[in-house]
C-alpha positions as CSV (number, residue, x, y, z in Angstrom):
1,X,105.1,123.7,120.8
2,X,107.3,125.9,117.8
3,X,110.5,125.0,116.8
4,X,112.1,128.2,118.9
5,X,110.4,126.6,121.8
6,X,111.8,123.4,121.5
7,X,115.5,124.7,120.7
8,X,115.7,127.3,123.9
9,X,114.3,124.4,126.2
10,X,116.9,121.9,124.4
11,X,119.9,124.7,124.7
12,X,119.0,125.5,128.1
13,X,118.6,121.5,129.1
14,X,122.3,120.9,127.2
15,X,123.6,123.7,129.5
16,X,122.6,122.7,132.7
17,X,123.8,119.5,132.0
18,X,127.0,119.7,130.0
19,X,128.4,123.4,130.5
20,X,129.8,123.3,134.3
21,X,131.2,120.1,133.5
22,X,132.2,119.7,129.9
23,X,132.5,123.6,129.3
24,X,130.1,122.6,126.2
25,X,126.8,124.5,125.3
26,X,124.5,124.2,122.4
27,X,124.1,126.7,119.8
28,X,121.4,126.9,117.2
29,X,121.1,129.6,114.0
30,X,124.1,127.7,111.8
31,X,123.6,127.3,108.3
32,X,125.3,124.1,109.1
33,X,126.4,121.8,111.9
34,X,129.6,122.4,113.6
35,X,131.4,121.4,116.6
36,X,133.8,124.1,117.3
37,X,136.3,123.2,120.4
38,X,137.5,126.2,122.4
39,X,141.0,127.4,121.6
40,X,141.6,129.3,125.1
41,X,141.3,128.2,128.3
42,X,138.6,130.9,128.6
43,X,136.2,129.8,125.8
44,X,133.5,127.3,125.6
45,X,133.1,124.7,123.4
46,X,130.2,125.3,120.8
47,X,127.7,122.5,119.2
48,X,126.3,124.5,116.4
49,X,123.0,123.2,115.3
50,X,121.7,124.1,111.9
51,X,118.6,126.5,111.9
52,X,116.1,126.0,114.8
53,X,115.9,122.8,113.8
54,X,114.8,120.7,117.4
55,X,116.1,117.4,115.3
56,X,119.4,118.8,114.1
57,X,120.3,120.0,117.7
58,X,119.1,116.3,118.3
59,X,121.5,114.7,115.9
60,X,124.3,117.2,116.8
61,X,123.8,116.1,120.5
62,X,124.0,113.0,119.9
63,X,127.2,112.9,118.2
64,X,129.1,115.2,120.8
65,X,127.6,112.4,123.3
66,X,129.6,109.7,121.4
67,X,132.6,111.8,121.0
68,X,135.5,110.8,123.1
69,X,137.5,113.8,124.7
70,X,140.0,113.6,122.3
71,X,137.4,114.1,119.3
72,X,136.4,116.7,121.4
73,X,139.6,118.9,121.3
74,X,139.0,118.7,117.4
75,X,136.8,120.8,115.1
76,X,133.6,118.6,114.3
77,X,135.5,115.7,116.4
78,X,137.9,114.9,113.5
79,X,135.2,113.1,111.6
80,X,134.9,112.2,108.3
81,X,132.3,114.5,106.2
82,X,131.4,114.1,102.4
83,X,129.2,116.6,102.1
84,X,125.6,115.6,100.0
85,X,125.6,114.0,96.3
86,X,127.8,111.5,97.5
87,X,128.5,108.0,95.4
88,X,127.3,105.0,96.4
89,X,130.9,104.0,98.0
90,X,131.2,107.3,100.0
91,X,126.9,106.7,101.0
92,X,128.2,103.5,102.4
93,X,131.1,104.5,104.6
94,X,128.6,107.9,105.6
95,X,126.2,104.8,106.7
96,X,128.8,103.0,108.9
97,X,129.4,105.8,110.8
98,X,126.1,107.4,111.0
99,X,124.8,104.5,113.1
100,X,125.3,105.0,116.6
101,X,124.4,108.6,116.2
102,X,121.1,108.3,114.5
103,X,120.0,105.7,117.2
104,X,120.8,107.5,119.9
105,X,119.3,110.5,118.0
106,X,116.1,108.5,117.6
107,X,116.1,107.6,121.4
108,X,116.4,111.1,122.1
109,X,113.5,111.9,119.9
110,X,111.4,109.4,121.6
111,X,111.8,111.5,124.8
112,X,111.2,115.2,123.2
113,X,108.3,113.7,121.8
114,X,109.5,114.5,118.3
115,X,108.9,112.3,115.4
116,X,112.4,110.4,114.2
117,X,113.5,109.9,110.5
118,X,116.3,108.3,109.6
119,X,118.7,110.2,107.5
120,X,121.1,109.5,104.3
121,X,121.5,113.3,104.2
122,X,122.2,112.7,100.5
123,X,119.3,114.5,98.6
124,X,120.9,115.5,95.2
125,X,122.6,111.9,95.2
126,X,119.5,110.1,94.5
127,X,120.9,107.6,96.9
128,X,118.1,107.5,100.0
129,X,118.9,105.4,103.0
130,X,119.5,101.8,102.1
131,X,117.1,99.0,104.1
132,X,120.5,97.7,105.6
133,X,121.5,101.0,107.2
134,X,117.8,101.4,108.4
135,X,117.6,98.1,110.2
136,X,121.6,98.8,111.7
137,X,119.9,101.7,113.3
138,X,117.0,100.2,114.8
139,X,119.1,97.1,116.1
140,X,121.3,99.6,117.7
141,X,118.7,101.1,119.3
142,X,117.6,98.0,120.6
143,X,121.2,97.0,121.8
144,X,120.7,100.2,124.0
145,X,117.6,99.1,125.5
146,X,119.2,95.9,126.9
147,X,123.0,97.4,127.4
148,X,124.1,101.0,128.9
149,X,124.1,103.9,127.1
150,X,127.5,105.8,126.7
151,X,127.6,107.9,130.2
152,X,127.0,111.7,128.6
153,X,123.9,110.0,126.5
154,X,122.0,108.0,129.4
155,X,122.3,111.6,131.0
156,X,121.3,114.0,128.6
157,X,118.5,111.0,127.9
158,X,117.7,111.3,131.7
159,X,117.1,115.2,131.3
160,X,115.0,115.0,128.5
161,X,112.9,112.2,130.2
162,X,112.3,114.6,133.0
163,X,111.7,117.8,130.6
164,X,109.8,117.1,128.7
165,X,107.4,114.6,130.8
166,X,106.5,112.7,127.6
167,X,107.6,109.1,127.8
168,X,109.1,107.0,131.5
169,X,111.8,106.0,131.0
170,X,111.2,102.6,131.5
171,X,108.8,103.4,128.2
172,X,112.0,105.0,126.5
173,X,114.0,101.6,127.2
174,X,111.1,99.5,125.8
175,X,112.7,97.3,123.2
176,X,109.6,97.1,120.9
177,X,109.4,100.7,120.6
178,X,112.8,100.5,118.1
179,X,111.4,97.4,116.2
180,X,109.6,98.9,113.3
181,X,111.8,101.4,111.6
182,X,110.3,101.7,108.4
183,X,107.1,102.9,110.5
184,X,109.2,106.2,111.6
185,X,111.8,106.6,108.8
186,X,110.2,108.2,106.4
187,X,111.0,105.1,104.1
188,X,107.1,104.2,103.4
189,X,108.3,103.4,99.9
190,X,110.3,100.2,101.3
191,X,106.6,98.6,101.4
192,X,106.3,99.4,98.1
193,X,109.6,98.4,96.8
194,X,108.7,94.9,98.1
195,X,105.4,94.9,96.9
C-alpha cells in the first residue's frame, strides 16, 4: 500500500473517531507539523501532518492523544519546540518530552503495520538519539502493555487494530513486542558502538 493510501485511510479513521466528538480532524500536505485549534465556534480543529507521511500523521496523532483539553485550545498544545541543530542541553529536554509520544507512536505503528524508528529529529545537530532515550521509549511502551492507555489513544489504537486487520490486539499489548528497540530504531550502529 502507497503512502496516499495509508494517509486517506488514517484521515478518514481520525475522523470517524475524533471529529463528532472532539471537533478534531487530521490533515496531511504541511511542510511541517501543526496543531491549529479552532478560533470560532464554527471551525475544526486541525492536526497537520507533514507531507503524506503515514508516520508523521502517526507521531502527530499521538501527541494530540496525550494532549489535555487545555493543550488543546493552544496552537501546537503550548509545547515546547527547538527546531533541529539543537545542543546537547536542548536534545536532552526534546528527549524528556518526546517519550510518551514516540511510544505510543510506536504502538500505533505496530497496528498500521508500519515499521517504527525512533526519532531525535536533530539531523544537522549530529546529535542522534541517545541509548537512554531509546530504552525510556521502549519501557514506556511496555508500561502500556501492563497499564491503560490514555482514553483517546486506547481508542484511536482500537480503530487501527480493526482497520487495518494486521496485529490482535492482544498481539499489540504483548510486552515482548517493545523489548528490543535497537531492532526497530534505526540505531543498528548501537551494536557497533559496543562492539
Amino acid at each position: 500500500m502507497d503512502s496516499d493510501h495509508y494517509c486517506e485511510r488514517l484521515e478518514k479513521l481520525f475522523a470517524g473517531n475524533f471529529r463528532e466528538s472532539h471537533n478534531t480532524i487530521l490533515c496531511g500536505g504541511a511542510s511541517e507539523p501543526l496543531y491549529q485549534p479552532a478560533h470560532r465556534n464554527n471551525q475544526l480543529h486541525v492536526l497537520y501532518y507533514r507531507e503524506n507521511y503515514p508516520a508523521s500523521a502517526l507521531h502527530e496523532i499521538s501527541h494530540w492523544c496525550l494532549a489535555g483539553e487545555a493543550r488543546r485550545l493552544l496552537t501546537d498544545f503550548g509545547y515546547w519546540y527547538q527546531p533541529d541543530g539543537r545542543t546537547d542541553q536542548q536534545q536532552r529536554e526534546f528527549e524528556r518530552v518526546e517519550v510518551k509520544p514516540q511510544a505510543l507512536e510506536w504502538m500505533f505503528s505496530e497496528a498500521a503495520g508500519l515499521r517504527f524508528s525512533v526519532s531525535a529529529d536533530n539531523l544537522s545537530g549530529g546529535i542522534g538519539a541517545s541509548r537512554l532515550f531509546v530504552d525510556a521509549v521502549s519501557k514506556q511502551a511496555q508500561y502500556w502493555c501492563e497499564k491503560p492507555l490514555p482514553a483517546r489513544a486506547d481508542q484511536f489504537l482500537q480503530g487501527l487494530v480493526a482497520e487495518f486487520r494486521v496485529l490482535s490486539a492482544d498481539t499489540i499489548f504483548n510486552v515482548e513486542r517493545y523489548l528490543s528497540p535497537s531492532s526497530v530504531c534505526g540505531l543498528d550502529a548501537f551494536a557497533e558502538a559496543e562492539a
